[in-house]
N, C-alpha and C positions, 0 to 999 in steps of 0.2 A: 710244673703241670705238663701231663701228657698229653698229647691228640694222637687217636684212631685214624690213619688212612683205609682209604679201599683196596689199597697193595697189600693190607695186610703188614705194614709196617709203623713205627711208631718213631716221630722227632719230638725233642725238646723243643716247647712252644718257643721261651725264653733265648732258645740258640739264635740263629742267625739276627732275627729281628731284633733282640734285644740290646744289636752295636747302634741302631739308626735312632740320631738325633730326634726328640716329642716334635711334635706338628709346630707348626711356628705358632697359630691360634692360641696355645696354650703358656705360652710365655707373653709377659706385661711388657706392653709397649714403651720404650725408655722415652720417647716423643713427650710423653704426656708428661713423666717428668718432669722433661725440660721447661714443657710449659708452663708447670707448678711454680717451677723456680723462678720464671720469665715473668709469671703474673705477682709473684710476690715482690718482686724485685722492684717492679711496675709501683706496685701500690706504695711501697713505703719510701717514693720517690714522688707519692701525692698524685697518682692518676684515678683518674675515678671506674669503676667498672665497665662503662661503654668504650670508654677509652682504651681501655684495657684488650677489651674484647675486640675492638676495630684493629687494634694493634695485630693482635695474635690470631685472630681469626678463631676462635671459640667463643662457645657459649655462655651466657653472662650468669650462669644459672652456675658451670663451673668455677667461673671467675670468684663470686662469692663465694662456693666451697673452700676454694682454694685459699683465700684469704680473707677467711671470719674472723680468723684470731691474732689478724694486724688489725691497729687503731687506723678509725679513719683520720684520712687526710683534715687539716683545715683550713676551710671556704673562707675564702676573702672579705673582706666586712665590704659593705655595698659603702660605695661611696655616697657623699653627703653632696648631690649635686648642685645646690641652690650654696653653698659654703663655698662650692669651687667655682662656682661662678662667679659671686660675689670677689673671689680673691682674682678672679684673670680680669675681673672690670675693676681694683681696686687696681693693679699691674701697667691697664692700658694708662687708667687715668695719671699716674703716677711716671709713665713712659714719655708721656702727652705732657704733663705740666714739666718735665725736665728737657724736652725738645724747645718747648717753648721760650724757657728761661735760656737757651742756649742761644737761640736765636734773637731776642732779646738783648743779649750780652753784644752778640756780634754788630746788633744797628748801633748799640751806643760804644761802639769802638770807633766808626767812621767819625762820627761827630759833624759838623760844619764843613762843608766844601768852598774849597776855594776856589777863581776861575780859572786856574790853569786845569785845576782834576775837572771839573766840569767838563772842559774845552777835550782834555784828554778823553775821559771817560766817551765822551759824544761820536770821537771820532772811533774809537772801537766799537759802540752800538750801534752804528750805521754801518760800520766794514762787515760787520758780522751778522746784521739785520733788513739791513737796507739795498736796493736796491744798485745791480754793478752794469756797467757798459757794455753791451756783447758787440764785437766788430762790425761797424756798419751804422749803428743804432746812433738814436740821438740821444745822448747825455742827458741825466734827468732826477735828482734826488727825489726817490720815492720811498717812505718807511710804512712798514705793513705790522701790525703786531695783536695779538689777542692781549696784550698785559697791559692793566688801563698805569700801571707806573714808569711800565717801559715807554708808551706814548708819552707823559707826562716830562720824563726826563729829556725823549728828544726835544719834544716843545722847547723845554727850557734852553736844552741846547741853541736850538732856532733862533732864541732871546739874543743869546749871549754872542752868537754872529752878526747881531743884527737885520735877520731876515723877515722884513714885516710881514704881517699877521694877513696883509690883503695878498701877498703872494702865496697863501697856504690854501692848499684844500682839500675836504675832508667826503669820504666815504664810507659807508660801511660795507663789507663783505661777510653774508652768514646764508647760513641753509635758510633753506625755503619753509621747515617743518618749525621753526625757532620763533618766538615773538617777537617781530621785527621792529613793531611801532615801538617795544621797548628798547629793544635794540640799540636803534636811533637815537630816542631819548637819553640813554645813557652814555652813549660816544660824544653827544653834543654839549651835554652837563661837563665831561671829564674836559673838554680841550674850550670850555666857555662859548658856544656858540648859539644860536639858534638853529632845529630842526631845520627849519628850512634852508638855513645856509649849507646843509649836507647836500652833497651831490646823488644822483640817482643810485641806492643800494642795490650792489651786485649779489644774486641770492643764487645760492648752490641747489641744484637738486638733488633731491633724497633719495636715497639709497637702502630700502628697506633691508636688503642684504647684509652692509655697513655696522658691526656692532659697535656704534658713538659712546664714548665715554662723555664729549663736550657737551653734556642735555644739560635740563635743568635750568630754575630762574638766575642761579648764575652764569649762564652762557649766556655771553652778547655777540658773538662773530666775532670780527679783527676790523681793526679800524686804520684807511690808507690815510697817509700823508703825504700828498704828491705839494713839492716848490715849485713854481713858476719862474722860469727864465734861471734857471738853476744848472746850466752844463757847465759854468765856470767852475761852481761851486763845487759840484763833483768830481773835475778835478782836483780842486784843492784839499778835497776829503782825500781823493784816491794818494798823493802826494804825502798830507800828514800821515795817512798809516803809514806810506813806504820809510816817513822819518821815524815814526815811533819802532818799527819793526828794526831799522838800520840801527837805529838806539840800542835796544836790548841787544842784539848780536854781538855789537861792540863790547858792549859790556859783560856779554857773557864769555868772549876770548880773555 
């Protein structure tokens, strides 16, 4: 093709111009490609089209173009939730009756006590329960315990020294928000006494702050057990552990 100038002269349109690369607009974007390949790749990897499109940042309108002629993905069957229940409380219960038997096992291992383990046993639940000498102080066997078995056992202990039952006395220690008068009733039931033989109950105040786990009608507070005329006595506790501790050392060189 020719062109007419106003010089009166004439160029090949096709000359110069015809070395310069087409406009970019007119060649396909190789991006879109990629994304072709990015969304299929996606899908038969099981993503679903939003997914797809969150991923790659296009439109879910191409998304499906893209990949109409891959199988969908397949959705998970809905679990059977009242079945899977059933099986985590058939789990607990079956977790529960094998702790219990375990523990079971372990009381009828001890069997029958004799006095010396008694005598033993009393003096480590006092050392480690009971109440110690601070310099200065006046000596005084006092046992503090929320466990109406742990009280039970030192009682016994108590027996087995000989410490009568009129040198003993008992109070209760529990919050203020707690059912006292039950309280009460229930420390005096476990060590045999009457209510009124309890001395005046030391009651804590409440703490709304405080998140208590001790609630509930089985919380009774802790129950003290102060001896009377008892500063020998705690010597002679403090003396056994030093034998029993001297003991084990030995025998463990």
């Amino acid at each position: 093709m020719r062109v007419a100038h106003s010089a009166g002269k004439c160029e090949d349109f096709e000359g110069p111009r015809a070395q310069e690369p087409p406009p970019e607009w007119t060649n396909r974007p190789r991006a879109r490609d990629d994304l072709r390949e990015k969304a299929r790749e996606l899908r038969q990897q099981g993503w679903t089209y939003n997914r797809i499109k969150a991923e790659l940042g296009c439109s879910k309108s191409s998304v499906s173009l893209w990949v109409r002629d891959l199988p969908s993905p397949e959705r998970p069957r809905p679990t059977d939730t009242s079945a899977a229940r059933r099986g985590a409380e058939r789990a607990v219960e079956n977790r529960t009756m094998a702790q219990e038997a375990l523990t079971a096992q372990a009381c009828a291992e001890i069997g029958p006590m004799t006095s010396r383990e008694l005598f033993l046993v009393g003096v480590g639940l006092y050392w480690s329960e009971g109440a110690k000498a601070k310099p200065g102080s006046n000596r005084r066997v006092i046992f503090v315990n929320s466990d109406p078995d742990m009280i039970r056992v030192f009682a016994s202990w108590l027996d087995l020294l000989g410490v009568e039952p009129e040198r003993r006395r008992f109070s209760v220690a529990i919050h203020e928000s707690a059912d006292v008068p039950a309280a009460e009733a229930f420390w005096a039931d476990q060590v045999g006494i009457r209510v009124d033989d309890l001395l005046k109950t030391s009651l804590k105040k409440h703490n709304p702050k405080t998140n208590r786990t001790n609630v509930g009608e089985t919380y009774h507070g802790c129950l003290r057990v102060a001896v009377l005329r008892s500063a020998d006595l705690h010597r002679r506790v403090e003396g056994w552990w030093k034998g029993i501790a001297a003991g084990t050392v030995t025998r463990l060189r």
